[in-house]
PDB file of the backbone (N, CA, C, O) and the ligand in Angstrom, with CONECT records:
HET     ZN  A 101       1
ATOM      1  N   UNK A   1     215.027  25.191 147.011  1.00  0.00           N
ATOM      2  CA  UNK A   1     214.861  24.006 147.862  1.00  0.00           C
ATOM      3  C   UNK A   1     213.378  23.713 148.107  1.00  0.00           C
ATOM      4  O   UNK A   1     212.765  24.742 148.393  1.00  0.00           O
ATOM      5  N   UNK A   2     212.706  22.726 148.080  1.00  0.00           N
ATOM      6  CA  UNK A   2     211.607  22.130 147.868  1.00  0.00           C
ATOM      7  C   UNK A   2     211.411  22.148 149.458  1.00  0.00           C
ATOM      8  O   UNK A   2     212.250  21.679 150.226  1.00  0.00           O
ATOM      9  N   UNK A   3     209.963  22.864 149.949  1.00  0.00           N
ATOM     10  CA  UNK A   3     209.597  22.428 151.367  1.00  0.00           C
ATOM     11  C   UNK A   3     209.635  20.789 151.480  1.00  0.00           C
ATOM     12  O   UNK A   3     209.691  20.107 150.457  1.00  0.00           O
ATOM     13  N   UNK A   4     209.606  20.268 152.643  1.00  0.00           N
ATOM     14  CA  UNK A   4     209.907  18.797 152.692  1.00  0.00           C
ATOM     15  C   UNK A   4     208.720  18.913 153.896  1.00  0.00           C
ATOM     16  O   UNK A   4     208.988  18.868 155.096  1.00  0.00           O
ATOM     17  N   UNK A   5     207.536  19.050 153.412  1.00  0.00           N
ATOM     18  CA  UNK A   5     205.995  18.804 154.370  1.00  0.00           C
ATOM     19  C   UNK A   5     205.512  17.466 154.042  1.00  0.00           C
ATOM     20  O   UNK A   5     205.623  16.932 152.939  1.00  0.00           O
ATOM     21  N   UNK A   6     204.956  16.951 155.108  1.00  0.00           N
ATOM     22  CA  UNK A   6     204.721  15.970 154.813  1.00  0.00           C
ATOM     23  C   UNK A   6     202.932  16.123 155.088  1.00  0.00           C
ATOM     24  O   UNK A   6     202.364  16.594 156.073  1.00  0.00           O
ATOM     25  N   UNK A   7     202.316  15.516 153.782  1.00  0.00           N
ATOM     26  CA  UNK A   7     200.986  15.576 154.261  1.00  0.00           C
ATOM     27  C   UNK A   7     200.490  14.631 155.709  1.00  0.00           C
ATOM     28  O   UNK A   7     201.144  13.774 156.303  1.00  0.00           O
ATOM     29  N   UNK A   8     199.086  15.152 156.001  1.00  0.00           N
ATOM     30  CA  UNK A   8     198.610  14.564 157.362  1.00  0.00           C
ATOM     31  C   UNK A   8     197.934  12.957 156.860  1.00  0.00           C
ATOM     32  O   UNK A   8     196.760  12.590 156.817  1.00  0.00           O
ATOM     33  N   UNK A   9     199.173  12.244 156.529  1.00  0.00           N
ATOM     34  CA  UNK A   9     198.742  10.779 155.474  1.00  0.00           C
ATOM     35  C   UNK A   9     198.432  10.043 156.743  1.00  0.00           C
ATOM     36  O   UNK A   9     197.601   9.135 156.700  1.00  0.00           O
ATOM     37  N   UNK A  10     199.084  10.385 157.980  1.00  0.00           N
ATOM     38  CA  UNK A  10     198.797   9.288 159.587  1.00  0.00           C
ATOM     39  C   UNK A  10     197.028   9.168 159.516  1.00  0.00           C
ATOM     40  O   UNK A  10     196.295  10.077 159.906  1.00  0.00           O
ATOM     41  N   UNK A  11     196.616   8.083 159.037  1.00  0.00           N
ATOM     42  CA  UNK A  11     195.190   8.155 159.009  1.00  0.00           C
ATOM     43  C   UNK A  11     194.812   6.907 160.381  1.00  0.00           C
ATOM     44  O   UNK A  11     194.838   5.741 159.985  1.00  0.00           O
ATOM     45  N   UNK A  12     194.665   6.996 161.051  1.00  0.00           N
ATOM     46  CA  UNK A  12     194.235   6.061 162.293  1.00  0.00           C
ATOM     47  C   UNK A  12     192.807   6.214 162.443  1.00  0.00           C
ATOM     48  O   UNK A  12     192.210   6.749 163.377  1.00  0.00           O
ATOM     49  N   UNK A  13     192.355   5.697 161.447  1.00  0.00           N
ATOM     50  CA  UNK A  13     190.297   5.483 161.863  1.00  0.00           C
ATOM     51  C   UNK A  13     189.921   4.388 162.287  1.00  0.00           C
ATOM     52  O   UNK A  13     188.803   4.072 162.693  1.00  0.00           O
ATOM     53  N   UNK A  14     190.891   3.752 162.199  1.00  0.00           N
ATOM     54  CA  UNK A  14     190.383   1.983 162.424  1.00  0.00           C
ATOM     55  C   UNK A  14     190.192   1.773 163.509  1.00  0.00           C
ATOM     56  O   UNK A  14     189.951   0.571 163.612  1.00  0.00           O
ATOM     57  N   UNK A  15     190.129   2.545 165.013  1.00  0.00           N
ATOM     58  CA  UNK A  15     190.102   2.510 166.096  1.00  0.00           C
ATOM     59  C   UNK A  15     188.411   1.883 166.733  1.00  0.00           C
ATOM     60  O   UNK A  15     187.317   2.377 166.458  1.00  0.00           O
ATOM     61  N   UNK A  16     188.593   1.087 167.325  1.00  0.00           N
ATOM     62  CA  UNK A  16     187.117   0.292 167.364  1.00  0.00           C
ATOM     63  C   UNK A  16     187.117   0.195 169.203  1.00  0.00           C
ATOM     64  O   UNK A  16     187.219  -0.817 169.897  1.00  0.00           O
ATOM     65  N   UNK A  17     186.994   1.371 169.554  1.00  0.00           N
ATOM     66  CA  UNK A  17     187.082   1.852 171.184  1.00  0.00           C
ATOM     67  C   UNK A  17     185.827   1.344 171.516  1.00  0.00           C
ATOM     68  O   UNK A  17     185.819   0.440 172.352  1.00  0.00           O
ATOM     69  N   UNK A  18     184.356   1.861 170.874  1.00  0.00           N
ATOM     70  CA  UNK A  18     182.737   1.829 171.365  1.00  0.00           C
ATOM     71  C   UNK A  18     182.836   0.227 170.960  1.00  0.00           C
ATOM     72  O   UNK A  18     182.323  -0.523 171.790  1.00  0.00           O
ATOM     73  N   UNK A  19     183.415  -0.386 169.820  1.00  0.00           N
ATOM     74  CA  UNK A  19     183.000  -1.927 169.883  1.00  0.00           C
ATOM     75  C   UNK A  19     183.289  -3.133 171.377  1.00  0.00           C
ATOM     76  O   UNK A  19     184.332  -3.756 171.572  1.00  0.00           O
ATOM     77  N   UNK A  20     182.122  -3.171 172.185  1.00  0.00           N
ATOM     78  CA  UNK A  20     182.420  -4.106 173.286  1.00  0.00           C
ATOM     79  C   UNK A  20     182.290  -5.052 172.496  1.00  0.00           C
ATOM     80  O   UNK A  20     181.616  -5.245 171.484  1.00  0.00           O
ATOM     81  N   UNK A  21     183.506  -6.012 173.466  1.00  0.00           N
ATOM     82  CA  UNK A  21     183.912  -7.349 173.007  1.00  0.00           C
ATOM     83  C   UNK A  21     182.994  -8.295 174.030  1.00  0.00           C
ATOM     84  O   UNK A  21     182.920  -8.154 175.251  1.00  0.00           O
ATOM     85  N   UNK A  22     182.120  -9.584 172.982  1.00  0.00           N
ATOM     86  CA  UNK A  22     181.632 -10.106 173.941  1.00  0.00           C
ATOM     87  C   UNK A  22     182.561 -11.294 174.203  1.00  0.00           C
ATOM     88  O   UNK A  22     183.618 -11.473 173.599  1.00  0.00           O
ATOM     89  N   UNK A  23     182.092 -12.054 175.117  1.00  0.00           N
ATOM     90  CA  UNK A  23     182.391 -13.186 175.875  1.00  0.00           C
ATOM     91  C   UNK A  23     182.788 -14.237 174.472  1.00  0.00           C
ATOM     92  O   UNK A  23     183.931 -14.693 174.473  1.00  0.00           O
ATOM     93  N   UNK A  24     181.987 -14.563 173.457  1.00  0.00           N
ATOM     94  CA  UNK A  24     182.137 -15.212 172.274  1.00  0.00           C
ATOM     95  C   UNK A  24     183.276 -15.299 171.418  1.00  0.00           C
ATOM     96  O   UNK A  24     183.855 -16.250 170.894  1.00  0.00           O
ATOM     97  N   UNK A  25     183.491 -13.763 171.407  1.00  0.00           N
ATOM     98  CA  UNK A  25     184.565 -12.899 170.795  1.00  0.00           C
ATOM     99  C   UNK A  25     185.712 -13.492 171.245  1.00  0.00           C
ATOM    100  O   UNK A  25     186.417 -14.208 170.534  1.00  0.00           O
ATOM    101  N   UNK A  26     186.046 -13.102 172.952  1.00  0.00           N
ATOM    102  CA  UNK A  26     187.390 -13.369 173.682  1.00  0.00           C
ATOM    103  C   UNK A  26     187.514 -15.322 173.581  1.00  0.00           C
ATOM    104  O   UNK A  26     188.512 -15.986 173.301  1.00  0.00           O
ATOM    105  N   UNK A  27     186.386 -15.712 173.856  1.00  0.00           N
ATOM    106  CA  UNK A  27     186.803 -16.896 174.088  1.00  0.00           C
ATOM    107  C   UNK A  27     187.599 -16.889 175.648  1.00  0.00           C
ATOM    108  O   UNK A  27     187.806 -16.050 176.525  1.00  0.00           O
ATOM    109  N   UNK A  28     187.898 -18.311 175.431  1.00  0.00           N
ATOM    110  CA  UNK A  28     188.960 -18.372 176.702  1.00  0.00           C
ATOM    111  C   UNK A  28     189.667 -17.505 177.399  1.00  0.00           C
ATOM    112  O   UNK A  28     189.697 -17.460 178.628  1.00  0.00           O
ATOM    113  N   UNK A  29     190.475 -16.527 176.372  1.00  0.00           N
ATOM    114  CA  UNK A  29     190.696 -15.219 176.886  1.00  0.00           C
ATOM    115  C   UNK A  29     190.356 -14.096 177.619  1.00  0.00           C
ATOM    116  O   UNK A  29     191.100 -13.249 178.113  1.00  0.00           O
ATOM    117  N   UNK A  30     188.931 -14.196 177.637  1.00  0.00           N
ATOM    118  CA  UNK A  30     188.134 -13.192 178.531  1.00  0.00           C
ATOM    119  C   UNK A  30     188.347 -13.396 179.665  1.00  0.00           C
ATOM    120  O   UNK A  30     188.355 -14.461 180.283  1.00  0.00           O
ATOM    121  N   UNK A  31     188.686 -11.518 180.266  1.00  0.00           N
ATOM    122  CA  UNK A  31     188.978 -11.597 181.665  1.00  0.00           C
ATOM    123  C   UNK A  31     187.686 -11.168 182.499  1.00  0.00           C
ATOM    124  O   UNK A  31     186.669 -10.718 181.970  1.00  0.00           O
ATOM    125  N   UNK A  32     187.859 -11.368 183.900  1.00  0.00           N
ATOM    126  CA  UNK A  32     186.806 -10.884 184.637  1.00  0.00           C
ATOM    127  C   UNK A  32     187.261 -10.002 185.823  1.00  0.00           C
ATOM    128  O   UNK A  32     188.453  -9.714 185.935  1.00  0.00           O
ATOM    129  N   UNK A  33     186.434  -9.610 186.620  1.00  0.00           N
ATOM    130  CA  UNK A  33     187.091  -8.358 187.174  1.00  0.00           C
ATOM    131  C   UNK A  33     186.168  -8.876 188.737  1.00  0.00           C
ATOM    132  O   UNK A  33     186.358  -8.259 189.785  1.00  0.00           O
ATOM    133  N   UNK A  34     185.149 -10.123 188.655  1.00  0.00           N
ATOM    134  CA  UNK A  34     184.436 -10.342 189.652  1.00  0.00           C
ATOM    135  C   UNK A  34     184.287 -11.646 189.688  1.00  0.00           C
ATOM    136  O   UNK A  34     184.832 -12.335 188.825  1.00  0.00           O
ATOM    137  N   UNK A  35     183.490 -12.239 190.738  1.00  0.00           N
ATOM    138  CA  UNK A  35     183.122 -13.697 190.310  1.00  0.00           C
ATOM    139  C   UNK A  35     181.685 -13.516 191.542  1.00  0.00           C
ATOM    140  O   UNK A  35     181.439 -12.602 192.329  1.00  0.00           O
ATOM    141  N   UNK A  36     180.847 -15.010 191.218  1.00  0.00           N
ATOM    142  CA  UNK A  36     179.989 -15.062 192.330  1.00  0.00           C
ATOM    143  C   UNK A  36     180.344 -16.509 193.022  1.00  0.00           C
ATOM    144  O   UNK A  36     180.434 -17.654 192.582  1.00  0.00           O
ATOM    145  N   UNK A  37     180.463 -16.056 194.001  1.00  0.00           N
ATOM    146  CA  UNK A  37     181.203 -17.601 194.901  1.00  0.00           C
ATOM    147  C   UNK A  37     180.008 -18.375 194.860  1.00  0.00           C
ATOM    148  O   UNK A  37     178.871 -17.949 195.064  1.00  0.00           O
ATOM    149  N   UNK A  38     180.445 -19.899 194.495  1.00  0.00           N
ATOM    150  CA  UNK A  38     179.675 -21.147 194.016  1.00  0.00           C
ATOM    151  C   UNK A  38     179.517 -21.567 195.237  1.00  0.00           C
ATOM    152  O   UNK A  38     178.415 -22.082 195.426  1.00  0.00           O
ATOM    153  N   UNK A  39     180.321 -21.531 196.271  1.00  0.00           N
ATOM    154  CA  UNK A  39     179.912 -21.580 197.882  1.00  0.00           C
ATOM    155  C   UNK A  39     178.693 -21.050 198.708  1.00  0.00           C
ATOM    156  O   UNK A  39     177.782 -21.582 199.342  1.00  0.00           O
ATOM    157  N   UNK A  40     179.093 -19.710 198.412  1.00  0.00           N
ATOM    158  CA  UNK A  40     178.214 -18.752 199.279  1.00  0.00           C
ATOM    159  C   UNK A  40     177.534 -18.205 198.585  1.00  0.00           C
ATOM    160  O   UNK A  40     176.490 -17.723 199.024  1.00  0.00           O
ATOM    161  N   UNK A  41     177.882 -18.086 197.268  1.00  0.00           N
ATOM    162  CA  UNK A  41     176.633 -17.024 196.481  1.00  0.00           C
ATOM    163  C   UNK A  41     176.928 -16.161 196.197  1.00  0.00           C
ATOM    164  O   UNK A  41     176.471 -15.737 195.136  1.00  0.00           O
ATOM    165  N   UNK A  42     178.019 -15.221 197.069  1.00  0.00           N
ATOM    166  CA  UNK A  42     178.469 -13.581 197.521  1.00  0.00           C
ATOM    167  C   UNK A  42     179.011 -13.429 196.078  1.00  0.00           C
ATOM    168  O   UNK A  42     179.190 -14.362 195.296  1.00  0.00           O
ATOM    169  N   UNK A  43     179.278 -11.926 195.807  1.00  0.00           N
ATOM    170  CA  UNK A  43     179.180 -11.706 194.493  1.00  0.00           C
ATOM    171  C   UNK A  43     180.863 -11.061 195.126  1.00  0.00           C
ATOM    172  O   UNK A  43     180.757 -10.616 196.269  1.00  0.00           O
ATOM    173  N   UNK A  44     181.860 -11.000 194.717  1.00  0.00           N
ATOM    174  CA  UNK A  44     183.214 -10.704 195.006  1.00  0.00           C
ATOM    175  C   UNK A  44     183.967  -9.982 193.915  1.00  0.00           C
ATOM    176  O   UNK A  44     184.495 -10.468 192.914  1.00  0.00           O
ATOM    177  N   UNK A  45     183.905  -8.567 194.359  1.00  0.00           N
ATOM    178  CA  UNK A  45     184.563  -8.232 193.226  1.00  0.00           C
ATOM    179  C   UNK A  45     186.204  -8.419 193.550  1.00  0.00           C
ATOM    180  O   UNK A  45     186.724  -8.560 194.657  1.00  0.00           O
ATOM    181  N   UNK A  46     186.988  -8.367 191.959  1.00  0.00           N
ATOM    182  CA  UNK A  46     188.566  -9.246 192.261  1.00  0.00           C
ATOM    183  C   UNK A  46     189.437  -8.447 191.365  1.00  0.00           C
ATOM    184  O   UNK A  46     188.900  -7.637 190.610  1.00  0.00           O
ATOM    185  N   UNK A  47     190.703  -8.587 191.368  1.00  0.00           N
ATOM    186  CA  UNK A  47     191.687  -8.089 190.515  1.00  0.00           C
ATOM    187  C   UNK A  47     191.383  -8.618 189.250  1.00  0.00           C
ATOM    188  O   UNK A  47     190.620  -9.584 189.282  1.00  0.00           O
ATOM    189  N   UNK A  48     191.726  -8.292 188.271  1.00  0.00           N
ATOM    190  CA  UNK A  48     191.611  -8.874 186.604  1.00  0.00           C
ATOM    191  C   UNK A  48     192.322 -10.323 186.681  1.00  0.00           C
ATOM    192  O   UNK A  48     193.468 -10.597 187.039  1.00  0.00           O
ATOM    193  N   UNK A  49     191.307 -11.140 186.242  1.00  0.00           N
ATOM    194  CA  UNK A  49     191.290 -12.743 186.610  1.00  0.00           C
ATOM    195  C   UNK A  49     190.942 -13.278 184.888  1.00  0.00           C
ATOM    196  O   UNK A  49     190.103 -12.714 184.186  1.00  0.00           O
ATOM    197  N   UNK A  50     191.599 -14.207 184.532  1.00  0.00           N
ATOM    198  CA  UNK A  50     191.284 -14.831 183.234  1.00  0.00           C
ATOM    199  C   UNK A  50     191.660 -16.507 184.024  1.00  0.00           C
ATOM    200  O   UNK A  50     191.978 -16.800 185.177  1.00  0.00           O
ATOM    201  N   UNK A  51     191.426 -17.395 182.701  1.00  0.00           N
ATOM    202  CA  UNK A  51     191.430 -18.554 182.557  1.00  0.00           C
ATOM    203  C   UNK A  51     192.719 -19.264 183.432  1.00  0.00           C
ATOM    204  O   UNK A  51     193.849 -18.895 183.111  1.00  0.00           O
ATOM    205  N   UNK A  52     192.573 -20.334 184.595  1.00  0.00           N
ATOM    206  CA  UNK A  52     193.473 -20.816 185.173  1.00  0.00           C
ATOM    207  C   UNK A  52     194.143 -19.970 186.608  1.00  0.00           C
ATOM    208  O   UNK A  52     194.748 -20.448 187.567  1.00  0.00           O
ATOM    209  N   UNK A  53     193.881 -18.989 186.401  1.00  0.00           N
ATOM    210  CA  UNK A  53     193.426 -17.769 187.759  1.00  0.00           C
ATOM    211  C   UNK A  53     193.154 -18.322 188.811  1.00  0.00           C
ATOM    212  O   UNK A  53     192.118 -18.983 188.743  1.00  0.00           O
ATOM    213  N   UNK A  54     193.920 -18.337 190.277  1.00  0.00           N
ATOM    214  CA  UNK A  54     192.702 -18.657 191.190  1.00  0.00           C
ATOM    215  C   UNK A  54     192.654 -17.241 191.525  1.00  0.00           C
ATOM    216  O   UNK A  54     193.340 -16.272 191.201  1.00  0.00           O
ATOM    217  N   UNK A  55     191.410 -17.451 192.438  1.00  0.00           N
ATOM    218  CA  UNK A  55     190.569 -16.425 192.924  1.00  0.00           C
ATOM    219  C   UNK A  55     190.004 -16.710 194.693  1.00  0.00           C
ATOM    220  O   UNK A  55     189.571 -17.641 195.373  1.00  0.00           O
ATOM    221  N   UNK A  56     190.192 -15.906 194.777  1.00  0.00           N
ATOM    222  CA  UNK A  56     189.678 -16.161 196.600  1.00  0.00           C
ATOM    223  C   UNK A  56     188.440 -15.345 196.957  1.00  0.00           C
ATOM    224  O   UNK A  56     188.547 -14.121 196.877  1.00  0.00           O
ATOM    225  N   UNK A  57     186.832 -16.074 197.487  1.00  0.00           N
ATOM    226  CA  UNK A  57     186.032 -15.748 198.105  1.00  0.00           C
ATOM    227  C   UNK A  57     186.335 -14.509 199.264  1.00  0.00           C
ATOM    228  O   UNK A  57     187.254 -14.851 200.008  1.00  0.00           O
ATOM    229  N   UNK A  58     185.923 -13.509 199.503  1.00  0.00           N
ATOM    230  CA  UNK A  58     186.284 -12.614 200.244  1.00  0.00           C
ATOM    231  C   UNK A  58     185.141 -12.758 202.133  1.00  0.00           C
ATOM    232  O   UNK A  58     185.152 -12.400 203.310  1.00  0.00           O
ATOM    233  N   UNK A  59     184.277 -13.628 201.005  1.00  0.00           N
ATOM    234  CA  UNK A  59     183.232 -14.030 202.540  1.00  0.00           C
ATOM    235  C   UNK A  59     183.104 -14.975 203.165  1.00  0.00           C
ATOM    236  O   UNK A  59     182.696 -15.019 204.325  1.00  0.00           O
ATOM    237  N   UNK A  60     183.563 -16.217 202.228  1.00  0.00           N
ATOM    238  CA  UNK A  60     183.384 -17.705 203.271  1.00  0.00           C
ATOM    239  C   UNK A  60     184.868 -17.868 203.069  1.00  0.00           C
ATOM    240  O   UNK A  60     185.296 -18.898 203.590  1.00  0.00           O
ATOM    241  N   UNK A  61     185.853 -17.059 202.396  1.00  0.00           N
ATOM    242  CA  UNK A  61     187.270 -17.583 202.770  1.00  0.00           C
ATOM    243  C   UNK A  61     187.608 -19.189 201.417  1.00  0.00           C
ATOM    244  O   UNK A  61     188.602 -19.828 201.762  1.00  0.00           O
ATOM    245  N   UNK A  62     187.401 -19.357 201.027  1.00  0.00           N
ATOM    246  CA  UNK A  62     187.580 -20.281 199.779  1.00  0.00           C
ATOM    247  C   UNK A  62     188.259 -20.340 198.837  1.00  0.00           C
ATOM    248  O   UNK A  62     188.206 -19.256 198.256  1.00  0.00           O
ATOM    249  N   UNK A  63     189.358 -21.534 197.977  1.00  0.00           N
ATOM    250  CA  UNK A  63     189.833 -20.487 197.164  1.00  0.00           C
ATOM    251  C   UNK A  63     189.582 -21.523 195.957  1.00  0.00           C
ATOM    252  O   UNK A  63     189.633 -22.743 196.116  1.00  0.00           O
ATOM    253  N   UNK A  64     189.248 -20.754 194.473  1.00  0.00           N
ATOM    254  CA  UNK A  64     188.781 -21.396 193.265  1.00  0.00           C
ATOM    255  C   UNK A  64     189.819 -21.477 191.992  1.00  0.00           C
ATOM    256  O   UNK A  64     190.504 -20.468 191.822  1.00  0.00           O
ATOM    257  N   UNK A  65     189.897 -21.929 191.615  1.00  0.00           N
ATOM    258  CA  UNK A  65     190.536 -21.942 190.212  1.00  0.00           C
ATOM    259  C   UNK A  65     189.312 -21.400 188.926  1.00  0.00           C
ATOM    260  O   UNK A  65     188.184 -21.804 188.643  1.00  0.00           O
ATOM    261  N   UNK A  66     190.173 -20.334 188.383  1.00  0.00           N
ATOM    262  CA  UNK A  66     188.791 -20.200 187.327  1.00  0.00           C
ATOM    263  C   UNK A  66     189.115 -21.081 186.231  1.00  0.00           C
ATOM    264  O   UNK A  66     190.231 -21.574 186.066  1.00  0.00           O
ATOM    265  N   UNK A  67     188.029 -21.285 185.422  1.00  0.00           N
ATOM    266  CA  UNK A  67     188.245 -22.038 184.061  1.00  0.00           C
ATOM    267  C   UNK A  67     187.616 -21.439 183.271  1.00  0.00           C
ATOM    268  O   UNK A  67     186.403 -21.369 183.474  1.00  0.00           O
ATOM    269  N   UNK A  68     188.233 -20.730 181.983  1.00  0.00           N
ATOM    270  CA  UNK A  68     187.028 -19.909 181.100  1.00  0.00           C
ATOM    271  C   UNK A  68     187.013 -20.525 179.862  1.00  0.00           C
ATOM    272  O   UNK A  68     187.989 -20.666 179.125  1.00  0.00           O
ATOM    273  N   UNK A  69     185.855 -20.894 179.649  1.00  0.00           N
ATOM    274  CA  UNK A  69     185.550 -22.117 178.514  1.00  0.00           C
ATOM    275  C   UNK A  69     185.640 -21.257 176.883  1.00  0.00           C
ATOM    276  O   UNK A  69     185.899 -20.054 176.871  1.00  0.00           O
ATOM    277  N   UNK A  70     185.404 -22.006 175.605  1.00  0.00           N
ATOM    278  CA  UNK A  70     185.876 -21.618 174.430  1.00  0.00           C
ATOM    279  C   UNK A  70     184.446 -20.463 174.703  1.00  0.00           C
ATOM    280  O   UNK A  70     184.349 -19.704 173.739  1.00  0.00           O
ATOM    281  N   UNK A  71     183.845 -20.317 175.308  1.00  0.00           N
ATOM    282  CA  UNK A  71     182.679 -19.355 174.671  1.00  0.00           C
ATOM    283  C   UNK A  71     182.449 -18.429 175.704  1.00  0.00           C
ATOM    284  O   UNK A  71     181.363 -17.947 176.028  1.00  0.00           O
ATOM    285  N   UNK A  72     183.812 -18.170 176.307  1.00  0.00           N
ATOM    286  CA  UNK A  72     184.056 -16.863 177.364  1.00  0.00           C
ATOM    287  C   UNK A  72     183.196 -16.976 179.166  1.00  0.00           C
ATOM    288  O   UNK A  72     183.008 -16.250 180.142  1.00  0.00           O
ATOM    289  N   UNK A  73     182.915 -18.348 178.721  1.00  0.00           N
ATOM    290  CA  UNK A  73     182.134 -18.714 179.751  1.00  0.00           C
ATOM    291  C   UNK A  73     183.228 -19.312 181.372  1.00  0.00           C
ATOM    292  O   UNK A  73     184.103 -20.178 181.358  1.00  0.00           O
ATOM    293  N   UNK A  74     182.696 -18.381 182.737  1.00  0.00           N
ATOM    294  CA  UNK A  74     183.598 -18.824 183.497  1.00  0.00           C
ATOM    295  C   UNK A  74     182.714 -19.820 184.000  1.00  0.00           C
ATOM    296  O   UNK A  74     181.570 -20.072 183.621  1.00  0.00           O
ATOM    297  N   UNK A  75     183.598 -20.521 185.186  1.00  0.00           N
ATOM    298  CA  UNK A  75     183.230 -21.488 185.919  1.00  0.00           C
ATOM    299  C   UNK A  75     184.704 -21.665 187.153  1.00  0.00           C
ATOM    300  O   UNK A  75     185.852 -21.310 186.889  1.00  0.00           O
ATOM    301  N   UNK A  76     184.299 -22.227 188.331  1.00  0.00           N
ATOM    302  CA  UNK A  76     185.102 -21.825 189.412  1.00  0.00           C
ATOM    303  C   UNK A  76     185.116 -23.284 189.696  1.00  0.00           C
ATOM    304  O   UNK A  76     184.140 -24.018 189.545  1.00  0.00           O
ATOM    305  N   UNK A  77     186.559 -23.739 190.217  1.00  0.00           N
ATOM    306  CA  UNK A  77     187.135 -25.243 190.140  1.00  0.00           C
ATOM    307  C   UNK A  77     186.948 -24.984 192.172  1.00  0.00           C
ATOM    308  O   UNK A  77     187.343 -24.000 192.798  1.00  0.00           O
ATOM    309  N   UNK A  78     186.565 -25.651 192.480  1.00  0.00           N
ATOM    310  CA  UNK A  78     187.291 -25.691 193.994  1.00  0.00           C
ATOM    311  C   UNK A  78     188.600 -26.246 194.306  1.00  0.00           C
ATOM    312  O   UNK A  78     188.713 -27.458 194.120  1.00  0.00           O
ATOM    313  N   UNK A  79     189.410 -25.737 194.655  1.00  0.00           N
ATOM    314  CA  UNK A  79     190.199 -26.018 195.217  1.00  0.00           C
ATOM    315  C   UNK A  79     190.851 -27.131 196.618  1.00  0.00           C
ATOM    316  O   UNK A  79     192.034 -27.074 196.952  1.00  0.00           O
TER     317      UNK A  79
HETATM  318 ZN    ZN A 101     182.154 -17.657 199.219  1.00  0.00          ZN2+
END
């Protein structure tokens, strides 16, 4: 009876962990994890927020709609 081994053929190198993705890359898709209120200035960090997201100022109380443009670029709608 023939051993039935299977060589170690699972080759998974393609793994691209160290490649950060920029803003360009994601496009619209890019999420953010902060914003800086267009109100107050205050820099707010937030739950994972992408495109169409609102988001709420934590210091003047405000709340924004994000919009993240084709080139990963945010921008905050007032509400
Ligand atoms: Zn604010």
């Amino acid at each position: 009876m023939a051993p039935s081994n299977r060589g170690p053929s699972d080759d998974y190198s393609d793994q691209d962990d160290d490649e950060k993705k920029t803003g360009k890359d994601l496009g619209s898709k890019r999420k953010f994890d902060e914003f800086e209120c267009p109100a107050c200035s205050a820099n707010n960090p937030f739950d994972t927020f992408g495109n169409g997201d609102e988001v709420l100022c934590n210091w003047c109380g405000m709340d924004f709609r994000a919009v993240v443009d084709e080139d990963g670029k945010l921008r905050l709608k007032e509400l």
